[in-house]
C-alpha positions in Angstrom: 12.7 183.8 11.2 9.6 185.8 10.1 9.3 186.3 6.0 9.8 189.8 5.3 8.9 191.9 2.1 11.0 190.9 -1.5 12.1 194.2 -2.5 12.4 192.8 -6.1 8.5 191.9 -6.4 7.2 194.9 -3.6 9.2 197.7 -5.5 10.2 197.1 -8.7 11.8 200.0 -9.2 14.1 200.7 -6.7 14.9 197.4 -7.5 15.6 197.9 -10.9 17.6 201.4 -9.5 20.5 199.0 -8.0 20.4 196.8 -11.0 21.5 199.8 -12.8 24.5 200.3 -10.2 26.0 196.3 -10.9 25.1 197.5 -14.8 27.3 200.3 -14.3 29.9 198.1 -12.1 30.0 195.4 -14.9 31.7 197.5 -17.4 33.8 199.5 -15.3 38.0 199.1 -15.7 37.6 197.1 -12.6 39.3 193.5 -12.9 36.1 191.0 -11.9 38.7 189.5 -9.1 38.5 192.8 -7.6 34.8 193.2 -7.4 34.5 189.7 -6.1 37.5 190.7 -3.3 35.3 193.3 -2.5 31.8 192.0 -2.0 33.0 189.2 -0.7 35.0 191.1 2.4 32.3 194.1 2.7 29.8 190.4 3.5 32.3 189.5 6.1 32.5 192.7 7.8 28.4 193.2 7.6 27.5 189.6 8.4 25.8 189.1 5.1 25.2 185.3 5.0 22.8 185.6 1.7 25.9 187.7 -0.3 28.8 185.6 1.3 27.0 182.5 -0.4 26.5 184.3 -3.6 30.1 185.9 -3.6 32.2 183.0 -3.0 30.7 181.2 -5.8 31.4 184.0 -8.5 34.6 184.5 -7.6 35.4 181.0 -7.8 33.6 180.9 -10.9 35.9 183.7 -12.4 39.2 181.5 -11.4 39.6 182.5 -7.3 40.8 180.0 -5.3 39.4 178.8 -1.9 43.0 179.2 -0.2 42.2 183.0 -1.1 38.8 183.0 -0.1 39.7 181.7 3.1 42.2 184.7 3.6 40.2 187.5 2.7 39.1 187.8 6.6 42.7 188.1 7.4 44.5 189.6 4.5 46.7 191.9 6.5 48.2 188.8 8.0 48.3 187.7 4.6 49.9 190.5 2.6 51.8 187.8 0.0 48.7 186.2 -1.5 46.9 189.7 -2.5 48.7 192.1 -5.0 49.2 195.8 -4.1 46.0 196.7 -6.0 43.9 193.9 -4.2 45.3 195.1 -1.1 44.0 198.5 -1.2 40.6 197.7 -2.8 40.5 195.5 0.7 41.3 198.4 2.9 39.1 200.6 0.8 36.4 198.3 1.7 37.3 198.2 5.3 37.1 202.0 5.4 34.2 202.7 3.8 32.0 200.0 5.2 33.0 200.9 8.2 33.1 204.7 7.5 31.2 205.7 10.6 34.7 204.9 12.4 36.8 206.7 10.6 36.1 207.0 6.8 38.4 206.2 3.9 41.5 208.1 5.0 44.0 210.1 3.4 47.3 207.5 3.7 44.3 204.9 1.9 43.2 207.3 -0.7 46.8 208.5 -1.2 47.8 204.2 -1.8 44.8 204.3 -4.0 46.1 206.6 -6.4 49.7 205.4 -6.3 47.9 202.0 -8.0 44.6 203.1 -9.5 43.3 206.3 -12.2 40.9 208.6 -10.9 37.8 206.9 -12.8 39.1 203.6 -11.5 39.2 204.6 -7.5 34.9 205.8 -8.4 34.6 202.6 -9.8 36.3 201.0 -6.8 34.0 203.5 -4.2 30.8 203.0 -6.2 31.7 199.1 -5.7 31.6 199.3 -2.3 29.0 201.6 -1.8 27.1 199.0 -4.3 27.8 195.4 -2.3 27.1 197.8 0.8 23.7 198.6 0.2 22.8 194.9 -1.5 23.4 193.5 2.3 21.8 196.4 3.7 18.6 195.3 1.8 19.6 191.1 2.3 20.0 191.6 6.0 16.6 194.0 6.3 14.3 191.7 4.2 16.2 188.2 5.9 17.1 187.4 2.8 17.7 183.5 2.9 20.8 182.0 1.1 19.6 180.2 -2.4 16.7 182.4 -2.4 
């Protein structure tokens, strides 16, 4: 695979533009299990090898185990090892990564606020949208795991 541009050193600034989204993301009412849940199955679903590398650490790091990690891939088949919340922060993610298929629906949003306050379901989108663009820019630049 060709080398392609590091958005970091080419453009410093939009760079520093998404660093301000995980600033915002870091103190948001969010548990960091959550966010990890999260980047770690909007990877999956984008193929993201460089953020699946990165993700699965961190959320071991914060206490996750590897029987969970495993499951994130098939957590509807696995309902009993993810909490309600965790549940639909996963279908969240499904929805709006894939939102071209049928965006984040009403019976999801309806779920979210059953669980979550209003701040905490934009905290939960702008998550998303966050891990979203991050293997947008991995998978356009070839990003290489370590790197």
């Amino acid at each position: 695979m060709d080398k392609r541009i590091n958005i970091s050193k080419t453009d410093a600034q939009a760079y520093k533009a998404m660093l301000g989204l995980e600033g915002y993301l870091a103190n948001s009412e969010i548990s960091k299990t959550i966010k990890e849940l999260i980047k770690i199955r909007a990877s999956q679903i984008n193929g993201c090898a460089y953020c699946l590398a990165m993700h699965t650490k961190d959320a071991m790091k914060y206490g996750e185990t590897a029987e969970r990690i495993f499951l994130i891939s098939a957590w509807h088949e696995a309902e009993k090892f993810f909490s309600a919340e965790e549940q639909i922060a996963l279908k969240m993610t499904e929805e709006i990564t894939l939102i071209s298929q049928n965006g984040l629906t009403d019976d999801t949003y309806q779920k979210a606020q059953s669980h979550f306050s209003d701040k905490q379901i934009a905290e939960l989108i702008m998550a998303i949208i966050t891990i979203n663009a991050w293997n947008r820019i991995a998978l356009s630049t070839r990003l290489e795991i370590g790197e």
